[in-house]
Each structure stands twice: as structure tokens, then as C-alpha cells.
N, C-alpha and C positions, 0 to 999 in steps of 0.2 A: 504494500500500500504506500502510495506516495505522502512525502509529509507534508500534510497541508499549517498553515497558518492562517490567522482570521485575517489578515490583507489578502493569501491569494482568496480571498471566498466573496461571494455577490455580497450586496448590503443583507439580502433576504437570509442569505448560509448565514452571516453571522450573528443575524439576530437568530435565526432557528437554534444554533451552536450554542449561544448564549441562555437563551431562555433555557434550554434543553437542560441545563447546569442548574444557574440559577433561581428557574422557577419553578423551582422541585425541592425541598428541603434535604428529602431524603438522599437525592442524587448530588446535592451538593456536599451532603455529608460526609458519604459515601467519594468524592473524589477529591475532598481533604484529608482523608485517611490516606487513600492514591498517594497523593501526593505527598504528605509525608512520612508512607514507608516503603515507598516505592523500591520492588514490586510486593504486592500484595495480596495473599489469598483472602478467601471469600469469610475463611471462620475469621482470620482480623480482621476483616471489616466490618462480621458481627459480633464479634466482640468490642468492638471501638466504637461502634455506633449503635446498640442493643435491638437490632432491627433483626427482623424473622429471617432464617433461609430463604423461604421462596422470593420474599420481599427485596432480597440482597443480589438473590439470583435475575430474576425477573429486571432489575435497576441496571445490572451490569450492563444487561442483554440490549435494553436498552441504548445504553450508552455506547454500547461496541456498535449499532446502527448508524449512531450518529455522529461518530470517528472521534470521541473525545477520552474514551480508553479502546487499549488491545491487550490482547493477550500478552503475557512477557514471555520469553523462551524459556525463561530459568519455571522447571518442575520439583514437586520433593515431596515425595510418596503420594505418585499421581493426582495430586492438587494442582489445579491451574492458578496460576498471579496475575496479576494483573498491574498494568500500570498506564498512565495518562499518556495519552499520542501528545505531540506537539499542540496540536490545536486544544487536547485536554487543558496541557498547560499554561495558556496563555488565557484561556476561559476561567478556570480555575483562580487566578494568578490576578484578575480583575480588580476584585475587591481586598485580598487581602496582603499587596505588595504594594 
């Protein structure tokens, strides 16, 4: 997947990109955890944000559609991580830098 940033993206991707973050608590909660334990499986992110599996799972899924997490390559006893694409981080990265 190529790395996008929220310049190369229309005005419309980066409001999508952005709302997609920040107009979701959950999802925002969820990829400040990302971000600061980048990469991250799914039990830290329910444990760091006390939100349900399927809840945590379903958010990811989400998020993986809208290119602002992927998958990480690093596995450890077939657990996927995850962490922020580029464009995660610069959405993420909004409000609190």
C-alpha cells in the first residue's frame, strides 16, 4: 500500500480520514494507544482502553478500510499488531502535538 499523507488526499479524503478518527471516541482511543505503543495487539488495546473484543475488533476493521492503521509485520504467538499508517499519524497527531 502506498503511503499516503493528508496533502496527497482531496479536501473530501481528509475530512473522511479525519472524522473517521476523531468522530468516534472509541476509534480515537483506540489509535492513541497505536500510537503510543506502536505496534500493538488487540488485548493492549483492550486492556488500555477497557472496551469489548468484538468492539476493539470491529474499530480496527474499520480503521484498516480507511488507511489510518495496518497491520504491523512483527507477530508473537499468532497475534496480529497493529500500528498507524502515515496518514494514521498525522490524523492522530492533530490534536495532541
Amino acid at each position: 500500500m502506498p503511503k499516503k499523507s493528508l496533502l496527497s488526499l482531496t479536501p473530501q479524503q481528509q475530512i473522511k480520514a479525519i472524522a473517521s478518527v476523531w468522530g468516534n471516541e472509541n476509534k480515537l482511543n483506540i489509535a492513541k494507544v497505536i500510537y503510543k505503543n506502536s505496534p500493538a495487539s488487540p488485548i493492549q488495546i483492550i486492556d488500555a482502553t477497557g472496551q469489548i473484543s468484538a468492539a476493539v475488533s470491529r474499530t480496527l476493521r474499520e480503521m484498516l478500510e480507511v488507511g489510518v492503521v495496518e497491520k504491523a509485520d512483527y507477530k508473537e504467538r499468532n497475534q496480529v499488531f497493529y500500528r498507524l499508517t502515515e496518514l494514521g499519524k498525522q490524523v492522530v497527531t492533530i490534536g495532541i502535538e
